[in-house]
PAGUKOL-697847 format. One record per residue: x, y, z of N, C-alpha, C in turn. Coordinates in steps of 0.05 Angstrom, whole numbers, padded with zeros to 5 digits, always signed. Each point is the difference from the previous one (the first is absolute). Layout:
BEGIN
XYZXYZXYZ/...
***
This chain:
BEGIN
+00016-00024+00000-00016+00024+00000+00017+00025+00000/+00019-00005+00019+00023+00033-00010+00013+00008-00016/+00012-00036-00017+00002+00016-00023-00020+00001-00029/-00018-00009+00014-00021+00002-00025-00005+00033+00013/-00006+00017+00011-00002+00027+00013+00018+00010-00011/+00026-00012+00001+00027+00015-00010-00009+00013-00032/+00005-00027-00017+00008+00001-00021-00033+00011-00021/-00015-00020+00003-00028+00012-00007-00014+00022+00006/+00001+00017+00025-00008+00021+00007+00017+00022-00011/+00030-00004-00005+00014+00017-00009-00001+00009-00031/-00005-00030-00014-00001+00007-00021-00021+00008-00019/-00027-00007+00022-00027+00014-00005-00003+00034-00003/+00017+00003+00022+00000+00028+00006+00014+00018-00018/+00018-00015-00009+00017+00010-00027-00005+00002-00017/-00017-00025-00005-00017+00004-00031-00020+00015-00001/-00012+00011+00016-00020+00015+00002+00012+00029+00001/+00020+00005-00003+00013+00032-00007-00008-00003-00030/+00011-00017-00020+00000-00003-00024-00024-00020-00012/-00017-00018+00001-00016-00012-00010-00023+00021-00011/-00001+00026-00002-00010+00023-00013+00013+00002-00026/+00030+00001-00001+00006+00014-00019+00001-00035-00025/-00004+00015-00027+00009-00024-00015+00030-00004-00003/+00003-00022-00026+00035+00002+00006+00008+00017-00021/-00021+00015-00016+00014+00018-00021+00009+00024+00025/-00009+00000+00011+00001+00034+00019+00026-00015+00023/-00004-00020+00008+00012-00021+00026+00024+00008-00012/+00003-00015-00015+00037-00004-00008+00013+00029-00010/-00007+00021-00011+00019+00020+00001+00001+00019+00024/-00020-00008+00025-00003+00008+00019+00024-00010+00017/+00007-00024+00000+00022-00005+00014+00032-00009-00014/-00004+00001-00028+00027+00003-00016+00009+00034-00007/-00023+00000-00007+00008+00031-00017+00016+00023+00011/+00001+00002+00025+00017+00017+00014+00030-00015+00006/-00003-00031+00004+00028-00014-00002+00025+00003-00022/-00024-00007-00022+00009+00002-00035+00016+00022+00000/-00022+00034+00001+00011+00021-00007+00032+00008+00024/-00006-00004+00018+00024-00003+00019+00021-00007-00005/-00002-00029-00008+00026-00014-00006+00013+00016-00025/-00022-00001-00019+00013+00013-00026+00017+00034+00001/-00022+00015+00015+00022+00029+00000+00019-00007+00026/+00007-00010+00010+00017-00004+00018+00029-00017-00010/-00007-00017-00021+00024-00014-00020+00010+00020-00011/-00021+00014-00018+00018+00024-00018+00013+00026+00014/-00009+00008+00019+00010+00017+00018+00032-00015+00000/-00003-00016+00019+00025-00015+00007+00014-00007-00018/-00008-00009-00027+00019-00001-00026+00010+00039-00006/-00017+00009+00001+00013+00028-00004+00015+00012+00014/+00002-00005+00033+00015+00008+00025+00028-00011-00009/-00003-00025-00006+00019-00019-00007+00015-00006+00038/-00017-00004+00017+00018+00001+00027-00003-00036+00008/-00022-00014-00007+00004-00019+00004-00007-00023-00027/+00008-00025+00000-00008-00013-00013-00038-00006-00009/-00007+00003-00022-00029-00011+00004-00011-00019+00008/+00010-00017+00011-00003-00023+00015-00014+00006+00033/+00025+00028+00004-00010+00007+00026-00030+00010+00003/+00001+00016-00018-00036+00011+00004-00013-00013-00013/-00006-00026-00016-00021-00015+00001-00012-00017+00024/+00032-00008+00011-00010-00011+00025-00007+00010+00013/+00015+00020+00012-00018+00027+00018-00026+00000-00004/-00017+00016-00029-00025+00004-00002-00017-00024+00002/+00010-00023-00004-00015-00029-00009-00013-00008+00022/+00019+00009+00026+00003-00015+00029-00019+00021+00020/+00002+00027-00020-00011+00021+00019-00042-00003-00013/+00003-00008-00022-00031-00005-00011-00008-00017+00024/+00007-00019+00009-00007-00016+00027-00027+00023+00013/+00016+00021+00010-00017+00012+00019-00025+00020-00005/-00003+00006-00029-00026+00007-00006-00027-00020+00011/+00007-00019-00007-00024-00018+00018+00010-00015+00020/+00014+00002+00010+00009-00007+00030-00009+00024+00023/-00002+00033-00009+00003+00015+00015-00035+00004+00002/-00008-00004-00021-00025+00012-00010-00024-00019+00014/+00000-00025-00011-00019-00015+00006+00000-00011+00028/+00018-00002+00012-00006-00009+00025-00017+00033+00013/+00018+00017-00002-00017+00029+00008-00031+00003-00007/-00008-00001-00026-00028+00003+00001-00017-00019+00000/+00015-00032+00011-00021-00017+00002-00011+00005+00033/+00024+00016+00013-00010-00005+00030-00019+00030+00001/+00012+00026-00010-00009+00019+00010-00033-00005-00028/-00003-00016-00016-00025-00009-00012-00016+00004+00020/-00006-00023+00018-00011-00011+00017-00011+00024+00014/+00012+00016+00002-00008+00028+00017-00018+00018-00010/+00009+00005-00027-00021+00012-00011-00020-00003-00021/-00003-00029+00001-00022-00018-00013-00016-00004+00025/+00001-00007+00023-00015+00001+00008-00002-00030+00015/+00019-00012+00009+00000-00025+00005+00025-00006+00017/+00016+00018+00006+00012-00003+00032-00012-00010+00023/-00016+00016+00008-00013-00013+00022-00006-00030-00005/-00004-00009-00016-00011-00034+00000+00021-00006-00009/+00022+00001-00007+00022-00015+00001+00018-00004+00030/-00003+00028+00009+00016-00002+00029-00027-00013+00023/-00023-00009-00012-00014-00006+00021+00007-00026-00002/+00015-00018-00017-00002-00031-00005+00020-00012+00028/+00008-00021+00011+00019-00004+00024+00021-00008-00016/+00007+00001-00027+00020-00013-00017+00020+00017+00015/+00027-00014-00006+00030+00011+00006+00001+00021-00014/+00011+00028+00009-00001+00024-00018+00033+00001-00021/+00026-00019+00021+00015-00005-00013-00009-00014-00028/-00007-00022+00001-00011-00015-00021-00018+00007-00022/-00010+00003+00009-00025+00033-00018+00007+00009-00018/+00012+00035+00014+00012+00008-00010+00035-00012-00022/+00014-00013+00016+00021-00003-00011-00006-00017-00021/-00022-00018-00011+00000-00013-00023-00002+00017-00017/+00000+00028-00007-00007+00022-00010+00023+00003-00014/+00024-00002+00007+00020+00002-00019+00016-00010-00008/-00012-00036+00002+00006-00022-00021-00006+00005-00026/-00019+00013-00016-00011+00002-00024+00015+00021-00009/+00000+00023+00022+00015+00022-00017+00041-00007+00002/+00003-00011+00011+00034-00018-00003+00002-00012-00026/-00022-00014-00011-00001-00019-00018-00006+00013-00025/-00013+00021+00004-00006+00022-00022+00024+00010-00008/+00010+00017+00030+00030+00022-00015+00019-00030-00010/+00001-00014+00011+00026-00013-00007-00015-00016-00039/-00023-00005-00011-00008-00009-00021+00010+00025-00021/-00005+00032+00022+00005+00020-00028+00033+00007+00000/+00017-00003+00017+00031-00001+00005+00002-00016-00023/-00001-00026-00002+00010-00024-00019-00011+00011-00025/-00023+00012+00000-00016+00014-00033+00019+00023-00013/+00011+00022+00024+00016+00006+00000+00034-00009-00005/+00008-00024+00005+00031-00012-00001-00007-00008-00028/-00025-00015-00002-00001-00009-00041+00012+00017-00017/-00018+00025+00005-00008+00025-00026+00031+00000+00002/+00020+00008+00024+00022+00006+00001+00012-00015-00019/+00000-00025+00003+00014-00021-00011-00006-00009-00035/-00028+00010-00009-00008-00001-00022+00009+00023-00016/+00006+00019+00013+00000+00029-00015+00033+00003+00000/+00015-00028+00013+00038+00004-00006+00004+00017+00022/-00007+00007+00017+00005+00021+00029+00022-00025+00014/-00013-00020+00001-00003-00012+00028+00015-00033-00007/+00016-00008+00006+00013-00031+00002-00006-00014+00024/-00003-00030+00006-00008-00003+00021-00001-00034-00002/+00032-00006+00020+00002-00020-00012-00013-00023+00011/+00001-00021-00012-00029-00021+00009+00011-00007+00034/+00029-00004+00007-00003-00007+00031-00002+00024+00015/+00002+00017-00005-00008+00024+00015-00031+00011+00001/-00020-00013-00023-00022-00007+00011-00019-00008+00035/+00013-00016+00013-00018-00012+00018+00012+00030+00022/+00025+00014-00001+00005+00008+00028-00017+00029-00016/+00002+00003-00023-00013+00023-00005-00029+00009+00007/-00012-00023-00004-00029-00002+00008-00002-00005+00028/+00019-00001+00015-00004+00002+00030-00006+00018+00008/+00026+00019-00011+00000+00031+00003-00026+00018+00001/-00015-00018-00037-00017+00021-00007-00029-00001+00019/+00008-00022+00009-00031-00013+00029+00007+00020+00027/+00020-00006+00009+00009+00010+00021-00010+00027-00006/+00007+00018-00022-00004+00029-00008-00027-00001+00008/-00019-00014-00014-00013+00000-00006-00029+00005+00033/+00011-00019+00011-00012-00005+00028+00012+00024+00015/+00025+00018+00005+00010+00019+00018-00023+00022-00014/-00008+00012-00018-00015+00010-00012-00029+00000+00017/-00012-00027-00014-00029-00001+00010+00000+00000+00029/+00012-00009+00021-00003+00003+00023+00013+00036+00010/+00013+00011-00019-00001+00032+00007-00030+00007-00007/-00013-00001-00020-00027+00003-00015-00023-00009+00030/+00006-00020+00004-00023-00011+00030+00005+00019+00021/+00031+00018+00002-00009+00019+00020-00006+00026-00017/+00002+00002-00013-00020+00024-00011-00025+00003+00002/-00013-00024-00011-00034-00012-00009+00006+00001+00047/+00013-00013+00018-00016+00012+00030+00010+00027+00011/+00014+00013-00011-00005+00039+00009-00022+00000-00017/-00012-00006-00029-00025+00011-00026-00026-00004+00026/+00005-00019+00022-00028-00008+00019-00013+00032+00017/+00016+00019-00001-00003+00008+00014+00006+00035-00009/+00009-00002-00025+00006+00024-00013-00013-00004-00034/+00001+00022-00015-00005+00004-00028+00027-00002-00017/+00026-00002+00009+00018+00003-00015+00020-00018-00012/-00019-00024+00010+00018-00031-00007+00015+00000-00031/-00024+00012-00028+00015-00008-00016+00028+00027-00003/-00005+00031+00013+00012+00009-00008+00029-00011+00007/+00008-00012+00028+00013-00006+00010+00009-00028-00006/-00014-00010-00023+00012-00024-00007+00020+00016-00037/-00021+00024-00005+00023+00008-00015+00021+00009+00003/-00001+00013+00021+00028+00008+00009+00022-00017+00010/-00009-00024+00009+00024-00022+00002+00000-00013-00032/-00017-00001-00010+00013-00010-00021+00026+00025-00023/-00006+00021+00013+00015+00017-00016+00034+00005+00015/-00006-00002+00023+00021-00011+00023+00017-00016-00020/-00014-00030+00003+00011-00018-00014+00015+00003-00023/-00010+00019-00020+00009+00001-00029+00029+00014+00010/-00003+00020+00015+00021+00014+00010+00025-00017+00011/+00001-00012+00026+00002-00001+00019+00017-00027+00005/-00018-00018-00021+00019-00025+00011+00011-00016-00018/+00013+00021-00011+00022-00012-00025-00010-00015-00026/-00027+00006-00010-00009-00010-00017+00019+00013-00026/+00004+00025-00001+00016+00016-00020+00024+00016+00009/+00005+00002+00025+00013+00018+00018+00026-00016+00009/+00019-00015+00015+00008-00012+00015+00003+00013+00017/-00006-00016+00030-00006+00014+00026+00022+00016+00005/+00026-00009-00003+00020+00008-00003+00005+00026-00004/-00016+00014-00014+00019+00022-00030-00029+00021+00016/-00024-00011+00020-00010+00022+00014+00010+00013+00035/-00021+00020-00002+00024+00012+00031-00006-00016+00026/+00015-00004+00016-00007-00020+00030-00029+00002+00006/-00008+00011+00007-00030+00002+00014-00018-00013-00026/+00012+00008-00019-00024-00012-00031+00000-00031+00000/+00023-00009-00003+00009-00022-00003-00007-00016+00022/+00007+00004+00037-00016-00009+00019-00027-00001+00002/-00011+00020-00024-00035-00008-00001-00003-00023-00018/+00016-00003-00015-00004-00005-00026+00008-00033-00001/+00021-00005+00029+00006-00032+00004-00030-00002+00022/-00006+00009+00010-00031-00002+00012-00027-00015-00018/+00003+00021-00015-00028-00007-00019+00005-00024-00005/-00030-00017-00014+00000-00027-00016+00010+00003-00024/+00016-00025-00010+00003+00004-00020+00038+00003-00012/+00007+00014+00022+00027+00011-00005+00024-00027+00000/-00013-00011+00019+00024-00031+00006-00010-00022-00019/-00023+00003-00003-00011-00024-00029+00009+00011-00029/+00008+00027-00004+00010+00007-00026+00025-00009+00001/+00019+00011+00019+00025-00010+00009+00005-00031-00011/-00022-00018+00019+00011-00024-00008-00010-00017-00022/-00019+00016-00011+00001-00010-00031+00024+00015-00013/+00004+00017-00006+00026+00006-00011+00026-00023+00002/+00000-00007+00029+00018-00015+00009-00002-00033-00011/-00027-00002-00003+00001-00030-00014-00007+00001-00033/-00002+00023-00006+00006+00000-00036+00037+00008+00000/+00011+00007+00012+00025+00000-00002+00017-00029+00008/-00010-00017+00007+00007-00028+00003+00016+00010+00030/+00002+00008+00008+00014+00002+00037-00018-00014+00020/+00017+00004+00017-00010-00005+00012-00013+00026+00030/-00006-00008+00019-00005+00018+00010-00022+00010+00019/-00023-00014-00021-00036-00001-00009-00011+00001+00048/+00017-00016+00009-00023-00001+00025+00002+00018+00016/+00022+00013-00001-00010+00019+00019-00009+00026-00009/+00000+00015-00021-00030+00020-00010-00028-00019+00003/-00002-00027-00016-00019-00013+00007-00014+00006+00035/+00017-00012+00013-00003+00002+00033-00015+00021+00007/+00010+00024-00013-00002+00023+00008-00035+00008-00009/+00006-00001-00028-00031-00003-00010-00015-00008+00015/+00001-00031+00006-00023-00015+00017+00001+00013+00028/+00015+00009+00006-00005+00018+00029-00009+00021+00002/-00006+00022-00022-00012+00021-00008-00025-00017-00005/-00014-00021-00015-00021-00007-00004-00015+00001+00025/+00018-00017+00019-00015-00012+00027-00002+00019+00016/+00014+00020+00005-00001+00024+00010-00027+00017-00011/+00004+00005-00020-00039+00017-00009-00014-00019+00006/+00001-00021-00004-00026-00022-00001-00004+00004+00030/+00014+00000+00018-00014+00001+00033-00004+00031+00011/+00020+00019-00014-00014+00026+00005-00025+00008-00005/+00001-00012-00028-00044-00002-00021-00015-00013+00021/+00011-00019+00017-00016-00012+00020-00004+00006+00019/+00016+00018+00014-00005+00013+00022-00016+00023+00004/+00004+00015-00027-00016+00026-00016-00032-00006-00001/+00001-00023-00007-00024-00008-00007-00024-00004+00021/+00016-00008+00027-00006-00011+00024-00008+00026+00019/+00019+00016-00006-00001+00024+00016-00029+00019-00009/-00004+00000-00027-00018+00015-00017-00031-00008+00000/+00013-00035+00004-00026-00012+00001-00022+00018+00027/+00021-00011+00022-00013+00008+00031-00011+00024-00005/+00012+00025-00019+00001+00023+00009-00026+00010-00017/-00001-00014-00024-00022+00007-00014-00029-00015+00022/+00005-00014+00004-00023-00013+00025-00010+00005+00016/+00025+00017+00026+00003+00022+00019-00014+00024-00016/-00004+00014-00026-00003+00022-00005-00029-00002-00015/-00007-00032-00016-00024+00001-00020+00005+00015-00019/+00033-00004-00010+00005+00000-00030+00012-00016-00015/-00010-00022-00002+00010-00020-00017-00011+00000-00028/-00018+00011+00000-00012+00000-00033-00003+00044-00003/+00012+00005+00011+00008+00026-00010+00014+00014-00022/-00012-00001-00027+00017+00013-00021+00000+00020+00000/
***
């Protein structure tokens, strides 16, 4: 039963952001900003001439991850709020960990489906080499990315419980991100305080170590490590946020307050 709660509740809830749109509208809704990204971000970088094009496909490929990693977990929870169906979700005795956190199984599985849609185009369009054993650690990477993401997105979607500004504030980390964590930048080459934000954010140690396993090195576990510790870290902050917000909207009789 919990993980039928887990996995089925989560991905009900997911599909129900999108089971509106068709897939003519669906699919450039969640490539089309990837696509155009990757592409002026290659030619830029071919024109800068500062790094190889290799670097910023991966960069952009790995950073597409978090358009629906940041997004969907955010407005499936702060949904609930202003559809009109909070209250009967928080009235159920289900685990709120469980609940909630199946929430950004679908969107993990999403960013990491448009990353790889992303590594193709790369690879079809002569950007991108990628050799077949560097496959399996690559796609570690692009999961790991993928999950540090949507569990930042789950604490967005629990501050969205309680405020109006979830998506603005999911754009602004995603713009963080473009910035911030070496998708086009190396952390390196920005100033201390930037760069200490910037090994913070999701994202930054999973670009790292995909780089590190398309370069055949070694290296890969400890940015990995680091990633999954940034994951687990939002995923119990989103949970505690959530917990705190819950009471407070209960204490106050605003839980369905838009």
């Amino acid at each position: 039963m919990t993980a039928r709660l887990f996995f089925v509740a989560g991905w009900r809830s997911h599909r129900a952001l999108f089971h509106w749109l068709r897939p003519s509208a669906f699919i450039p809704t969640v490539l089309g900003i990837p696509v155009v990204q990757l592409v002026w971000f290659v030619h830029l970088g071919r024109y800068l001439g500062t790094h190889p094009t290799e670097y910023y496909v991966l960069g952009n490929a790995l950073n597409a991850c978090a358009l629906a990693g940041l997004f969907a977990p955010a407005m499936s929870i702060q949904g609930e709020r202003f559809s009109g169906t909070l209250s009967a979700v928080l009235a159920t005795p289900a685990n709120r960990a469980v609940m909630f956190g199946g929430r950004i199984v679908p969107a993990a599985v999403m960013g990491a489906l448009t990353s790889a849609v992303m590594l193709l185009l790369g690879t079809a369009l002569g950007w991108l080499h990628v050799p077949l054993g560097a496959l399996p650690r690559l796609a570690v990477a692009v999961l790991v990315t993928a999950l540090s993401c949507s569990a930042c997105g789950m604490l967005i979607g629990a501050i969205g419980l309680r405020t109006r500004e979830a998506t603005f504030l999911a754009n602004l980390v995603l713009y963080l991100l473009l910035l911030l964590s070496g998708v086009n930048i190396p952390l390196a080459a920005l100033p201390g305080w930037l760069a200490a934000i910037g090994a913070l954010l999701p994202t930054s140690q999973g670009i790292e170590a995909a780089r590190r396993a398309l370069a055949g090195g070694g290296g890969m576990a400890g940015p990995l490590g680091w990633e999954l510790l940034k994951a687990g870290v939002l995923l119990l902050a989103a949970l505690l946020v959530l917990r705190a917000l819950e009471r407070a909207g209960r204490a106050h009789a605003a839980l369905d307050d838009a």
